[in-house]
C-alpha positions in Angstrom: -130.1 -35.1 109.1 -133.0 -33.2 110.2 -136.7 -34.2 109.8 -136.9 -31.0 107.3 -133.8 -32.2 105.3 -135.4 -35.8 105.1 -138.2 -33.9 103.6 -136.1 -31.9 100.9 -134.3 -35.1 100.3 -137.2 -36.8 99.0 -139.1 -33.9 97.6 -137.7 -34.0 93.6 -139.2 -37.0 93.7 -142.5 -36.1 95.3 -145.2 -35.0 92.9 -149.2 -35.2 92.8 -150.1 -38.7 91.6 -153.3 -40.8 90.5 -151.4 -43.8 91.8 -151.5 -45.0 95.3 -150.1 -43.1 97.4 -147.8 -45.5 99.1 -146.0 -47.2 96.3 -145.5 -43.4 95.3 -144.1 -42.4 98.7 -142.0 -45.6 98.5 -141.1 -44.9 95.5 -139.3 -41.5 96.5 -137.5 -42.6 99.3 -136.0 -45.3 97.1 -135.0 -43.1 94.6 -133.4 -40.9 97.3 -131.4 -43.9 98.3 -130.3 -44.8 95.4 -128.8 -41.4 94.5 -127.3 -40.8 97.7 -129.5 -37.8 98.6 -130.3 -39.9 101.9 -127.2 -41.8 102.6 -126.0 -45.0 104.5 -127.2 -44.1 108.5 -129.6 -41.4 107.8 -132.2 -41.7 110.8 -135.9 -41.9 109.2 -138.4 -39.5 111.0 -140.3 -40.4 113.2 -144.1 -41.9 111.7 -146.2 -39.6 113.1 -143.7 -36.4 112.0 -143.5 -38.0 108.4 -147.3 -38.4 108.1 -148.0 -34.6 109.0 -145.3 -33.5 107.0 -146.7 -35.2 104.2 -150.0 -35.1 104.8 -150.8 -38.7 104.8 -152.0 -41.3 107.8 -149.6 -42.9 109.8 -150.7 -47.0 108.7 -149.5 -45.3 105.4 -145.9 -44.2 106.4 -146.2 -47.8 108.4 -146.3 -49.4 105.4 -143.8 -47.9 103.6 -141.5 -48.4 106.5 -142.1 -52.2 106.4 -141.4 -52.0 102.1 -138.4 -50.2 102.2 -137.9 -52.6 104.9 -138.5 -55.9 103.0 -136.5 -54.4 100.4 -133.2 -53.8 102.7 -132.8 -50.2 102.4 -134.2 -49.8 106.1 -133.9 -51.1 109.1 -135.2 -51.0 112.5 -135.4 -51.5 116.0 -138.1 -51.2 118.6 -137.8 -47.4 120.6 -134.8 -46.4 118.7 -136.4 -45.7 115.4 -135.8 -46.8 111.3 -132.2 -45.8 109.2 -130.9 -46.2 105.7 -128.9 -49.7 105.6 -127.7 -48.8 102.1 -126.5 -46.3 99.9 -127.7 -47.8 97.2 -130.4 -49.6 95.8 -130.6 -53.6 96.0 -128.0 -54.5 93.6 -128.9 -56.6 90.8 -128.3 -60.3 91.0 -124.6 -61.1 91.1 -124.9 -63.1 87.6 -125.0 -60.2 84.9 -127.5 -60.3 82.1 -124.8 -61.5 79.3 -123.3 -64.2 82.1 -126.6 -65.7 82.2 -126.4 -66.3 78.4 -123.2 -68.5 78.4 -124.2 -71.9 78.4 -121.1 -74.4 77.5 -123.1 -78.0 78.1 -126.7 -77.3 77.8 -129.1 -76.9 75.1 -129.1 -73.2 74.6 -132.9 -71.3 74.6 -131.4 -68.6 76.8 -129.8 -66.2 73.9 -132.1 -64.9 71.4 -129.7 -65.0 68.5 -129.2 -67.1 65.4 -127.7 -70.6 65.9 -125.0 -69.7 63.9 -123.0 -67.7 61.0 -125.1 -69.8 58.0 -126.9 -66.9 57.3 -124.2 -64.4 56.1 -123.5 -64.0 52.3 -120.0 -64.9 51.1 -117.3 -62.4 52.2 -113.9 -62.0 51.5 -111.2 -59.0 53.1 -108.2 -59.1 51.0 -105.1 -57.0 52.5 -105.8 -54.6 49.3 -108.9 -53.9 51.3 -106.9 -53.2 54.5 -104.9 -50.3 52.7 -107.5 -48.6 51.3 -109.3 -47.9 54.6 -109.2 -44.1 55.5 -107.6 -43.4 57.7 -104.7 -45.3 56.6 -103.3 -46.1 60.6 -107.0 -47.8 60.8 -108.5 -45.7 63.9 -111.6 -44.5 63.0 -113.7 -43.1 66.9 -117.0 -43.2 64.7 -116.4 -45.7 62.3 -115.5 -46.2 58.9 -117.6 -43.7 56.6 -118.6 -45.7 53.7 -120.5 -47.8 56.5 -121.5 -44.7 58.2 -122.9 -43.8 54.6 -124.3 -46.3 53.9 -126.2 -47.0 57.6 -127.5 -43.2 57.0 -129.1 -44.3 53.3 -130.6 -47.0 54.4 -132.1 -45.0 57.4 -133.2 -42.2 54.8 -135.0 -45.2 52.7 -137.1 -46.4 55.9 -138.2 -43.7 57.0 -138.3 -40.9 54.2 -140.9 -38.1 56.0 -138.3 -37.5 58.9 -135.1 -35.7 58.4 -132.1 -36.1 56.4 -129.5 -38.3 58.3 -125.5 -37.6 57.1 -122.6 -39.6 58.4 -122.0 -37.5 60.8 -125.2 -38.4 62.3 -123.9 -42.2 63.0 -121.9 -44.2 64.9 -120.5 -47.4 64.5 -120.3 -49.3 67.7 -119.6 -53.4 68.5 -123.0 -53.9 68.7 -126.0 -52.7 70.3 -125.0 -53.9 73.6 -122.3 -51.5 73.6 -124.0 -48.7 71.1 -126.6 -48.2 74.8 -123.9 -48.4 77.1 -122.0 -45.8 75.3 -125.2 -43.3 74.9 -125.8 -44.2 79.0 -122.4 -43.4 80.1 -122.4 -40.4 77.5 -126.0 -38.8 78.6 -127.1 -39.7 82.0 -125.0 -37.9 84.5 -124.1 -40.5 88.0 -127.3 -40.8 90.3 -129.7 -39.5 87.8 -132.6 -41.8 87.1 -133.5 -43.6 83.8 -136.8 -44.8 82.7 -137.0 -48.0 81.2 -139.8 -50.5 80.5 -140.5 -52.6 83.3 -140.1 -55.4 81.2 -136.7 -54.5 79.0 -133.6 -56.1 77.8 -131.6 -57.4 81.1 -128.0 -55.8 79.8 -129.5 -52.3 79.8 -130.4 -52.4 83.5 -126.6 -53.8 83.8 -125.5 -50.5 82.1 -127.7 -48.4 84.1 -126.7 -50.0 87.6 -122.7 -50.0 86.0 -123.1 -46.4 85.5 -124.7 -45.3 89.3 -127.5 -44.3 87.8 -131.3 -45.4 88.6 -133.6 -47.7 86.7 -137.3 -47.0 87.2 -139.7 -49.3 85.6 -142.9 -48.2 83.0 -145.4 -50.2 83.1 -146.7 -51.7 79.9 -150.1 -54.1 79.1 -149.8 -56.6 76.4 -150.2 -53.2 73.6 -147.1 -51.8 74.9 -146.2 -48.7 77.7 -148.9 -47.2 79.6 -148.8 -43.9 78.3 -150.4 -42.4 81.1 -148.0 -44.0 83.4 -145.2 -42.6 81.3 -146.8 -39.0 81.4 -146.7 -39.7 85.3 -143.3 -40.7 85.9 -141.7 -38.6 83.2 -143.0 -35.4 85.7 -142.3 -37.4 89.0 -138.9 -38.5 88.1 -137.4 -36.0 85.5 -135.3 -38.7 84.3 -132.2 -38.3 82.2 -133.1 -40.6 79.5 -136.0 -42.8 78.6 -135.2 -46.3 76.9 -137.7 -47.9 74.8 -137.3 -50.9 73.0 -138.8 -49.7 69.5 -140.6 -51.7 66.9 -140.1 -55.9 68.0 -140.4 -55.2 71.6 -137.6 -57.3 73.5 -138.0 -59.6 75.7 -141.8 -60.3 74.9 -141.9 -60.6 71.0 -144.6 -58.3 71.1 -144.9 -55.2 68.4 -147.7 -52.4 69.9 -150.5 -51.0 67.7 -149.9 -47.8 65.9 -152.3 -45.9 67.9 -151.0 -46.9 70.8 -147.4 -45.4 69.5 -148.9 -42.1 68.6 -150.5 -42.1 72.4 -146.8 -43.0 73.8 -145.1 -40.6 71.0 -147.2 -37.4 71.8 -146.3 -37.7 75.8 -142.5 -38.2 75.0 -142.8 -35.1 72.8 -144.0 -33.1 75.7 -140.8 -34.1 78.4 -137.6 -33.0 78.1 -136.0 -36.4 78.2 -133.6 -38.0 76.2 -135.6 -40.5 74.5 -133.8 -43.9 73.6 -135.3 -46.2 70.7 -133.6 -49.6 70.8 -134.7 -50.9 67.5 -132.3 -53.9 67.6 -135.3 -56.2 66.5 -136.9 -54.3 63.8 -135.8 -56.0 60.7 -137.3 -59.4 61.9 -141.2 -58.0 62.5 -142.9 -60.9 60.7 -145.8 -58.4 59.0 -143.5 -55.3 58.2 -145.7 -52.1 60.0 -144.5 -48.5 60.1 -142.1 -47.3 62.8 -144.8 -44.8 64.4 -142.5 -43.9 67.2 -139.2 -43.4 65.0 -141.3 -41.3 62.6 -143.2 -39.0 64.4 -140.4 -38.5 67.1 -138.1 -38.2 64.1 -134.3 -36.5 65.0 -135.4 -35.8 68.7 -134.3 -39.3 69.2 -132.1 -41.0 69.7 -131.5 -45.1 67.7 -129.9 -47.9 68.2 -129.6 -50.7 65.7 -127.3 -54.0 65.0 -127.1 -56.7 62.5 -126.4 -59.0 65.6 -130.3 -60.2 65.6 -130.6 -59.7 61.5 -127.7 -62.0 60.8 -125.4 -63.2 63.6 -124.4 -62.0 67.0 -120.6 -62.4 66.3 -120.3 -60.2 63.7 -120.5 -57.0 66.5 -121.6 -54.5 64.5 -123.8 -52.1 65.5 -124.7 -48.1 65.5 -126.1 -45.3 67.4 -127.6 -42.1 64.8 -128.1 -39.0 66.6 -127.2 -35.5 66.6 -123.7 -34.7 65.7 -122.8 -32.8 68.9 -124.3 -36.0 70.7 -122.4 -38.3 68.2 -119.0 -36.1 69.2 -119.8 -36.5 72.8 -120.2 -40.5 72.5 -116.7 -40.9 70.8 -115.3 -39.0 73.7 -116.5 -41.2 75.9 -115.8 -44.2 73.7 -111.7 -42.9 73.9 -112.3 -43.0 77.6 -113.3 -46.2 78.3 -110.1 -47.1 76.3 -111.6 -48.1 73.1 -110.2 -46.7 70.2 -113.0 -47.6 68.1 -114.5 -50.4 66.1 -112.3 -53.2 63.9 -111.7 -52.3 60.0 -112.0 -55.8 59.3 -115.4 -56.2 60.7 -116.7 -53.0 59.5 -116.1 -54.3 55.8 -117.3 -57.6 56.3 -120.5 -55.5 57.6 -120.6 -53.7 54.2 -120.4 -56.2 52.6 -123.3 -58.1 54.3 -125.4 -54.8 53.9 -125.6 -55.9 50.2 -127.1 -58.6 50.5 -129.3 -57.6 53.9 -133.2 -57.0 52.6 -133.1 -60.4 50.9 -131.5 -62.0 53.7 -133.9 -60.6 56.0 -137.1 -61.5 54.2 -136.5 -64.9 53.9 -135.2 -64.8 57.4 -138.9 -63.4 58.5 -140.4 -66.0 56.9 -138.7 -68.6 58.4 -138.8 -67.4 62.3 -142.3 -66.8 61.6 -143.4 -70.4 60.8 -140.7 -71.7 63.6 -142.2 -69.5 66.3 -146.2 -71.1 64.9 -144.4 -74.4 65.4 -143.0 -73.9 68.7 -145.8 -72.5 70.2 -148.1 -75.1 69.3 -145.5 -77.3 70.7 -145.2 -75.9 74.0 -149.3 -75.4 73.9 -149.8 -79.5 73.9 -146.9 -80.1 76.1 -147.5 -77.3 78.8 -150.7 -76.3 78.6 -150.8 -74.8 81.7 -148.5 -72.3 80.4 -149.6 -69.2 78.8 -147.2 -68.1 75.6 -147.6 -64.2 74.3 -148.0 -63.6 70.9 -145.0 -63.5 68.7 -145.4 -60.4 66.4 -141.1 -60.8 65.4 -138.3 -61.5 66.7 -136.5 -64.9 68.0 -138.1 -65.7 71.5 -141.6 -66.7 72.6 -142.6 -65.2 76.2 -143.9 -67.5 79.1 -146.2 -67.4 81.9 -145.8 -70.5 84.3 -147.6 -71.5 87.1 -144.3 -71.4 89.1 -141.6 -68.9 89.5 -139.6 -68.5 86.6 -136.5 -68.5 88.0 -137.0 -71.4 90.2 -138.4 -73.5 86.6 -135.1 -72.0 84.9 -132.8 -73.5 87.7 -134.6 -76.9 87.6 -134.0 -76.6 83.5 -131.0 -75.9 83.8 -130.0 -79.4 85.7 -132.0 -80.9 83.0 -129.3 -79.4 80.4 -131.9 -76.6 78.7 -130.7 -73.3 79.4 -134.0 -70.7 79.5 -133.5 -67.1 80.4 -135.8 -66.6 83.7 -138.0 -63.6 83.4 -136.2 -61.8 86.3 -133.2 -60.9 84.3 -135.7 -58.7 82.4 -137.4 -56.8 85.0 -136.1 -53.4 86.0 -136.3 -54.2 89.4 -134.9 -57.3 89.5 -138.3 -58.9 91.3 -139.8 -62.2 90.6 -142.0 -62.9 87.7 -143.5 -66.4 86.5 -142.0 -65.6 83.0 -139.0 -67.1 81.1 -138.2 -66.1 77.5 -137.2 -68.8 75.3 -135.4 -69.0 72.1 -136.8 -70.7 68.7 -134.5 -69.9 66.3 -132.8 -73.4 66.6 -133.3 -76.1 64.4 -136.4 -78.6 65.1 -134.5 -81.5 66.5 -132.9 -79.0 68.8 -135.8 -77.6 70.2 -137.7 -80.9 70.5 -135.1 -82.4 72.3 -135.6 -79.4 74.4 -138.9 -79.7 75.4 -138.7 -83.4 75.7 -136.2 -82.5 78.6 -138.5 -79.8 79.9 -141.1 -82.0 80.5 
């Protein structure tokens, strides 16, 4: 590859920025990596080429050598120059996100999901039920459409100044886990890059990396996503899709100010990406608030809810609502992944539990909310050295140690309390002193817990 090619391998990426310029430059060359624009062996240019070329010093390109370096995309060797090691980006670490949330043998604050099924109203399928499904043979690509009715009511009721949704509109998947990896394989082509919060649920970078695609990071402050950062990467990366975790943000508890969600709404409005709401947590915001983004973005995106945070993770029903070309498009990708679409059995024990949801769910706010006042005063006398986030909803309380999270969650672990280290979280995979822990566990549970901890 010639120096000039290096250069038009790494220009899509190459924009004017605010930021510095070397996590930037970085930033490009990574990205070029990663989608194989600059493949395994590609010869670098040479420091002082690459700095007039891109009109930068040459300690700059020095230091951008020794990241990509420290990162294991490049290597290098003293008068013959650097090279791409890789064709691909550090892979994540060899435990996926779900993996890290089976824990036979410990106490488990790793998965944030209810303890158990003791929340679901009484439900009964009789075979009568069975024969009266449409379509009779029981294969239903979208789902069953009473449940898709009744998913699009339910989203008319919440949010009655956006559009009309129709059942055509929704999509019955196993969950939400499966309802994003359905919309990324459906949506973002191989090698095209994603945005994602650089704090985000662990499984979606799984999908993203599962896929060949590219996860870049937004970064957020404790009010949510930088919306000038998002304005900047959204024109430096033109990604395919941008993910945000909508309402209860996940892993950090944390729901943003409305006026910070009209800031981040009115950039996503100007891009052309496929914006992502993974509202998988909204039910269970403690003080009930508008869903700013949801509204004002209204059917240019697309959302992602489950009942597997409302009620319980095994019943594996979740949904994607989108546009019906989008929706046709998903269940032909559903067919070719070999999944013929979701059970009958647990889409009408789903309906059922629909019924009884918004009573459910209020008493289940209340609840969480005084567990997660208990827990953090708790873990405030025991640790105090720790620093906890504020829990607007949800089922997990976010930590700041003094020590590296995953290196606290390894030592936990041989204790017998499973906590999910904040690593799994991050888009890059990189070191953080967080770990998310989960308080939706009885009291004796979690006290035995942090008796073990400490």
């Amino acid at each position: 590859m010639t120096n000039d090619e290096f250069i038009d391998a790494i220009s899509p990426w190459l924009s004017p920025t605010n930021g510095p310029i070397r996590a930037h430059l970085a930033l490009a060359i990574r990205q070029a990596i990663g989608t194989g624009h600059l493949p395994a062996g590609t010869r670098l240019p040479p420091e002082r080429v690459l700095a007039l070329a891109l009109h930068v010093s040459r300690p700059t390109i020095s230091a951008v050598v020794d990241d990509l370096r420290a990162s294991g995309l490049v290597d290098s060797r003293q008068g013959s120059g650097s090279w791409v090691t890789t064709g691909h980006t550090p892979s994540r670490p060899s435990i996926p996100f779900v993996e890290r949330l089976q824990t036979k043998g410990s106490i488990d604050l790793a998965a944030a999901t209810a303890p158990d099924a003791s929340l679901l109203p009484p439900m009964r399928v009789e075979n009568a039920d069975l024969l009266g499904a449409e379509p009779a043979n029981g294969l239903t690509l979208l789902g069953l459409e009473p449940l898709r009715e009744e998913i699009a009511r339910r989203h008319q009721l919440a949010f009655s100044s956006t559009p009309a949704v129709s059942p055509d509109q929704v999509v019955i998947t196993s969950g939400a886990h499966q309802a994003l990896a359905l919309v990324v394989a459906s949506l973002a082509p191989r090698g095209s890059t994603i945005l994602v919060e650089e704090t985000t649920y662990g499984g979606a970078i799984d999908m993203i990396h599962a896929n060949g695609c590219v996860p870049v990071g937004v970064p957020r402050d404790d009010s949510g996503v930088d919306p000038d950062a998002l304005a900047s990467l959204l024109t430096t990366h033109r990604p395919a899709l941008t993910i945000l975790v909508s309402s209860v943000h996940s892993p950090t508890g944390t729901v943003s100010p409305p006026e910070r969600n009209h800031e981040v709404a009115a950039v996503l409005a100007r891009s052309d990406s496929q914006v992502v709401l993974d509202e998988t947590y909204s039910d269970l915001e403690f003080m009930p608030t508008r869903r700013v983004l949801a509204e004002e973005l209204g059917s240019v995106a697309i959302r992602i809810g489950s009942l597997s945070k409302s009620l319980w993770t095994g019943l594996r029903t979740g949904w994607i609502i989108a546009p019906p070309s989008v929706c046709t498009s998903i269940g032909r990708q559903r067919w070719q992944q070999f999944d013929l679409g979701p059970s009958i059995p647990a889409q009408l024990f789903a309906l059922q539990a629909l019924a009884h949801f918004d009573d459910v769910v209020e008493v289940r706010r209340a609840q969480l909310s005084e567990r997660s006042q208990w827990f953090a005063r708790a873990l405030a006398i025991q640790f105090p050295e720790w620093s906890l986030s504020r829990v607007d909803g949800g089922l997990a309380v976010w930590a700041k140690l003094p020590v590296d999270g995953a290196e606290f969650a390894a030592n936990a672990a041989r204790r017998g309390v499973a906590v999910l280290p904040g690593s799994a979280c991050r888009a890059d995979g990189s070191a953080t002193p967080h770990i998310r822990l989960c308080f939706d566990r009885p009291i004796d549970v979690l006290e035995s817990a942090i008796d073990r901890l400490s």
